[in-house]
C-alpha positions as CSV (number, residue, x, y, z in Angstrom):
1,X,-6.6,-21.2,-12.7
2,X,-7.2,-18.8,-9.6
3,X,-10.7,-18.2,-8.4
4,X,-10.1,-14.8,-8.1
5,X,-6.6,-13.5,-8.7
6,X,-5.2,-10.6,-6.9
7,X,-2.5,-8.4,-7.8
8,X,-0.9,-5.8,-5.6
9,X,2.0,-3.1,-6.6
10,X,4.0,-2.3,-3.2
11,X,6.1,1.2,-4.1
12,X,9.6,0.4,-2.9
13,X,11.4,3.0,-4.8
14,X,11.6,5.7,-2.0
15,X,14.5,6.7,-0.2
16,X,14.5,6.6,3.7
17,X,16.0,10.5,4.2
18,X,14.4,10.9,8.0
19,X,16.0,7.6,8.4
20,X,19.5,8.5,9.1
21,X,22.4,6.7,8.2
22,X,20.1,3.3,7.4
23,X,18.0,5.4,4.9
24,X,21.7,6.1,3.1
25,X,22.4,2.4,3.4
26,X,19.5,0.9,2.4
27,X,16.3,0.9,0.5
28,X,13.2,1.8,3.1
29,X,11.6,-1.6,2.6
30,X,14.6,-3.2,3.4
31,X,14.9,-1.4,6.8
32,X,14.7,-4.2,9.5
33,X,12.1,-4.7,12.5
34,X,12.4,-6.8,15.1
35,X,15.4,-8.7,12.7
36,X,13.5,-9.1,9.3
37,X,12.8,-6.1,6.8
38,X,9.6,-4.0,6.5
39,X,9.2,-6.0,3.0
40,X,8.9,-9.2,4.6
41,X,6.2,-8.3,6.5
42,X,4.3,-6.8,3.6
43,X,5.1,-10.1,1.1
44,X,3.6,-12.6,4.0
45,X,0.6,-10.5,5.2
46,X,-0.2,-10.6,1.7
47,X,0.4,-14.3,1.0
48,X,-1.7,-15.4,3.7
49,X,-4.7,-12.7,2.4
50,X,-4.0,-15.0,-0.9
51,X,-2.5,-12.4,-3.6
52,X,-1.2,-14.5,-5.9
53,X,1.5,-12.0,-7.7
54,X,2.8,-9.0,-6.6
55,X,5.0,-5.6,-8.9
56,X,7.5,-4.0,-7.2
57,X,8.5,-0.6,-9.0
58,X,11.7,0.2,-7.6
59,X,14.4,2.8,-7.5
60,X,16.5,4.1,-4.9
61,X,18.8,1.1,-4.5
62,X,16.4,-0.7,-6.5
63,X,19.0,-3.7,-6.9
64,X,18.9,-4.2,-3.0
65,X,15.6,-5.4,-3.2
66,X,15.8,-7.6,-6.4
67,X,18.6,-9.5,-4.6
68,X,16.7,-9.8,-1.5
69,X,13.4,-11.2,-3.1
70,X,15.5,-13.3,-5.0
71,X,17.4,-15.2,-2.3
72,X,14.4,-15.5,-0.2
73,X,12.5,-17.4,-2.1
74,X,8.8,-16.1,-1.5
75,X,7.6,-18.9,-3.7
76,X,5.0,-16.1,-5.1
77,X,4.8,-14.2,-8.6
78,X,7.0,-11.2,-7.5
79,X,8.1,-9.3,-10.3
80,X,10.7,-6.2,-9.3
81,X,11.0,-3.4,-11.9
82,X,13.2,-0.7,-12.0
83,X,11.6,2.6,-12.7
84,X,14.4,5.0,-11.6
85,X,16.1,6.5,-8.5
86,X,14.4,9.7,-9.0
87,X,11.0,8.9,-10.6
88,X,8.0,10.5,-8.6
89,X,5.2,8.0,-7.6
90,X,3.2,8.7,-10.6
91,X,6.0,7.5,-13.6
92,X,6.4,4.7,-11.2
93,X,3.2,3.5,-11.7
94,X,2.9,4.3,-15.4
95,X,5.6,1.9,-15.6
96,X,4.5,-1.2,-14.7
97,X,0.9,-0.8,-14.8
98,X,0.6,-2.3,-18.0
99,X,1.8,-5.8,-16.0
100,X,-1.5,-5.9,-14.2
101,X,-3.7,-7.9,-15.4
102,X,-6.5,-8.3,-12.6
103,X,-9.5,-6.0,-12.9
104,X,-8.8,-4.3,-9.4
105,X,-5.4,-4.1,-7.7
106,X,-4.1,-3.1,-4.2
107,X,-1.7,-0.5,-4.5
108,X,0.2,0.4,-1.3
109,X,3.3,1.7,-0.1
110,X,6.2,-0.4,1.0
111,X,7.4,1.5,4.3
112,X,4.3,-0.1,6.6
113,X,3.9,-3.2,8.5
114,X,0.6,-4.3,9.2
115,X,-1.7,-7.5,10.0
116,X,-5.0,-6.5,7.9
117,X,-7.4,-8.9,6.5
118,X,-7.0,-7.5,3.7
119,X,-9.0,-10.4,1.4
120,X,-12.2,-9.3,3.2
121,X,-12.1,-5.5,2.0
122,X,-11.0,-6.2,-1.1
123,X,-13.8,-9.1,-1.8
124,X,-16.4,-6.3,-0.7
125,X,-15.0,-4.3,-3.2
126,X,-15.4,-6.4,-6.1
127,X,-19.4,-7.0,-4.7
128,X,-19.8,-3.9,-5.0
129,X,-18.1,-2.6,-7.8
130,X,-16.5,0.4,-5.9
131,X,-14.1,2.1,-8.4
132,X,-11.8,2.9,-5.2
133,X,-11.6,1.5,-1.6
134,X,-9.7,3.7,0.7
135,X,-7.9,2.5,3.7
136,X,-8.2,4.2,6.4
137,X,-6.3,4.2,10.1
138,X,-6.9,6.4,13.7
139,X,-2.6,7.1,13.5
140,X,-2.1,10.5,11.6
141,X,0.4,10.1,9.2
142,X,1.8,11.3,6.2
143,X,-0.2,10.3,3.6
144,X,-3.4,12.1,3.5
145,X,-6.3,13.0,5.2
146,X,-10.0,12.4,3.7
147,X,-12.9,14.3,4.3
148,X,-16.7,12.5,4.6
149,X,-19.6,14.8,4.7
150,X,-23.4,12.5,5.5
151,X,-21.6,9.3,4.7
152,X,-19.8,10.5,1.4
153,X,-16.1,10.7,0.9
154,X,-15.8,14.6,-0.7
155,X,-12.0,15.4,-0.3
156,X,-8.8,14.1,-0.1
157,X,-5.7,16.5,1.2
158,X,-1.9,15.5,0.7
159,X,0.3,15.6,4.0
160,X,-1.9,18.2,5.7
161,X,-2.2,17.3,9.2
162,X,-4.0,20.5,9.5
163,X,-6.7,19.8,7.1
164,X,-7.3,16.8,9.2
165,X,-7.4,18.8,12.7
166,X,-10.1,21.8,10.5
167,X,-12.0,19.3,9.1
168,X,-12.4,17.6,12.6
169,X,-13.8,20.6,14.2
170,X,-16.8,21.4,11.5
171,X,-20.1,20.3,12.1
172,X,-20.3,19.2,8.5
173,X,-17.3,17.0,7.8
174,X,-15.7,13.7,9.4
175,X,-11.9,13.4,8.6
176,X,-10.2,10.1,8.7
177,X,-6.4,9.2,7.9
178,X,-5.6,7.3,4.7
179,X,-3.0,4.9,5.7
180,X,-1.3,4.2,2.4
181,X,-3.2,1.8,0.8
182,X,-6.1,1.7,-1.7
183,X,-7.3,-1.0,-4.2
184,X,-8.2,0.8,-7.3
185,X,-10.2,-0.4,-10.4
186,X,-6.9,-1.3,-12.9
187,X,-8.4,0.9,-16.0
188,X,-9.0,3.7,-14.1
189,X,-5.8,3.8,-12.8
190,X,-4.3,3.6,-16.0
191,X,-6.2,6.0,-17.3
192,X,-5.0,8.3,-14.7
193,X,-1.4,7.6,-14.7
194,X,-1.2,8.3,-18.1
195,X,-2.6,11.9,-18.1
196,X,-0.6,13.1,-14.4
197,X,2.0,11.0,-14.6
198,X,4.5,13.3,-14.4
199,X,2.7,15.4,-11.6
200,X,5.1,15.5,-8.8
201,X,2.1,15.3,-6.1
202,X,0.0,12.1,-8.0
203,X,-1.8,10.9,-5.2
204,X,-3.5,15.0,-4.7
205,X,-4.3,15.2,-7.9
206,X,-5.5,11.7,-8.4
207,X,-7.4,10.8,-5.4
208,X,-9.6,14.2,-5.5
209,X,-10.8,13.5,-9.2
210,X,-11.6,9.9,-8.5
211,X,-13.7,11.3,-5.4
212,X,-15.3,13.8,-7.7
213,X,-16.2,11.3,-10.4
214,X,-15.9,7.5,-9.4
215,X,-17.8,5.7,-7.2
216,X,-15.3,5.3,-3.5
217,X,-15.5,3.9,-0.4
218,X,-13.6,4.0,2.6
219,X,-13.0,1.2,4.9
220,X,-12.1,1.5,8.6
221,X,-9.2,-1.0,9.7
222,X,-8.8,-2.8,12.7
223,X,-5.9,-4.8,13.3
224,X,-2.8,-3.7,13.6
225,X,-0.7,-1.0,11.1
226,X,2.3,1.3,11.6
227,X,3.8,3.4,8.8
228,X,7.9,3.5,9.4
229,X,9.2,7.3,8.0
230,X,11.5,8.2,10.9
231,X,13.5,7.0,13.5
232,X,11.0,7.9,16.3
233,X,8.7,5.6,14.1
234,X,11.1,2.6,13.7
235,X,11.9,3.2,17.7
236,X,8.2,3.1,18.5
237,X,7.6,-0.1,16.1
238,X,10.6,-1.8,17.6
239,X,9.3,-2.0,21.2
240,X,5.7,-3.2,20.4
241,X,5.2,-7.0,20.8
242,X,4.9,-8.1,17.3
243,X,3.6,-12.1,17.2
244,X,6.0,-12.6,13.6
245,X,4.1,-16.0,13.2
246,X,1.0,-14.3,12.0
247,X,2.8,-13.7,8.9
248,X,4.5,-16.6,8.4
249,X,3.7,-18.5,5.7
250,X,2.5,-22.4,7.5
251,X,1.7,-25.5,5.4
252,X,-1.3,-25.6,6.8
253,X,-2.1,-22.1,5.1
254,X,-0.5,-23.8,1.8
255,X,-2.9,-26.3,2.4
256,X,-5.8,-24.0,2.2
257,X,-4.2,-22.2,-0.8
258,X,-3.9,-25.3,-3.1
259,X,-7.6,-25.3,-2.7
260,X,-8.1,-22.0,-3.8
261,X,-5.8,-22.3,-6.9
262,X,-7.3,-25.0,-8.7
């Protein structure tokens, strides 16, 4: 039995549209940096921060994927579901959420590369029984922007960069970026998905009653993370120096992770 098992659900089911011809080609997360696909990335980060199985809802393309988990050979728990080409993020979710079992889970999208330690974060969440853990990055992107006011979170706002540039200049509020990635109690977000799961905009409708209702946090990375939803982004991404043996798998981290599954 694991010590602690963790689960994570990495949304692949989007389709890359700013991503030219590759977005018609191919699934996002099987967009390749530096030679190996944005998934790979993801899959090993998380390996070596020791979750033990990962869901995959997937649906643009959503065979792509399957077939490229399946040759690779991860030698993880990864489960791939298809919840349908057009399904919004929400009825993605409500799909598979009854396949977690673990009484948090990491749930983050699968367009992102990133060297995190994760396992820290997520460890201080279970201490202290936060109900959600943002992530939070200094690049603005796309996914949200959330609003702190004497140390507490009080808003979250969907794809307004905006909001984040307002909120910046009151003397009231802090604003930082949510990068993508959350780990959410697993009853909660059940709950949730249930009641809005056909809400087109889940995450702004979500995150703003959890703030108003469930105990959050927010957790400041360091390390390195870039989102990948345009070409300028893959460009950018493409001429940093990324060191691809931080996320490879050794057998001296195997080592360490028979110990932990015992």
């Amino acid at each position: 039995m694991l010590k602690e098992d963790r689960t994570a659900i990495i949304l692949c089911g989007g389709k890359g549209s700013r991503l030219g011809v590759l977005g018609k080609r191919l699934p996002k997360s099987l967009v390749t940096v530096q030679k190996k696909e944005i998934i790979w990335y993801i899959i090993n980060i998380l390996r070596k921060n020791k979750f033990n199985r990962l869901i995959l809802p997937t649906g643009y393309k959503g065979n792509l994927i399957k077939k490229y988990i399946r040759k690779n050979k991860f030698k993880l728990n990864i489960e791939c579901i298809e919840t349908g080409r057009n399904s919004n993020i929400g009825s993605r979710i409500a799909k598979i959420i009854k396949k977690v079992k673990t009484k948090n889970v990491l749930l983050l999208n699968g367009d992102a590369i990133f060297d995190l330690n994760i396992k820290s974060i997520y460890q201080n969440h279970s201490k202290k029984n936060f109900d959600l853990t943002f992530l939070s990055s200094e690049i603005t992107y796309q996914y949200g922007t959330i609003g702190m006011e004497k140390g507490k979170i009080k808003d979250f706002k969907r794809n307004l960069v905006y909001d984040s540039l307002s909120i910046r200049k009151s003397n009231k509020y802090k604003a930082y970026n949510y990068c993508g990635m959350s780990i959410i109690r697993t009853q909660i977000l059940q709950k949730f998905v249930n009641i809005y799961k056909d809400n087109e905009n889940f995450e702004q409708t979500f995150f703003p009653k959890m703030i108003k209702k469930y105990f959050c946090n927010l957790e400041k990375i360091t390390g390195f993370w870039h989102s990948i939803d345009n070409m300028k982004d893959l460009d950018m991404v493409n001429k940093k120096n990324i060191n691809k043996r931080k996320f490879i798998f050794t057998k001296k981290l195997q080592k360490k992770l028979k110990k932990f599954v015992q």
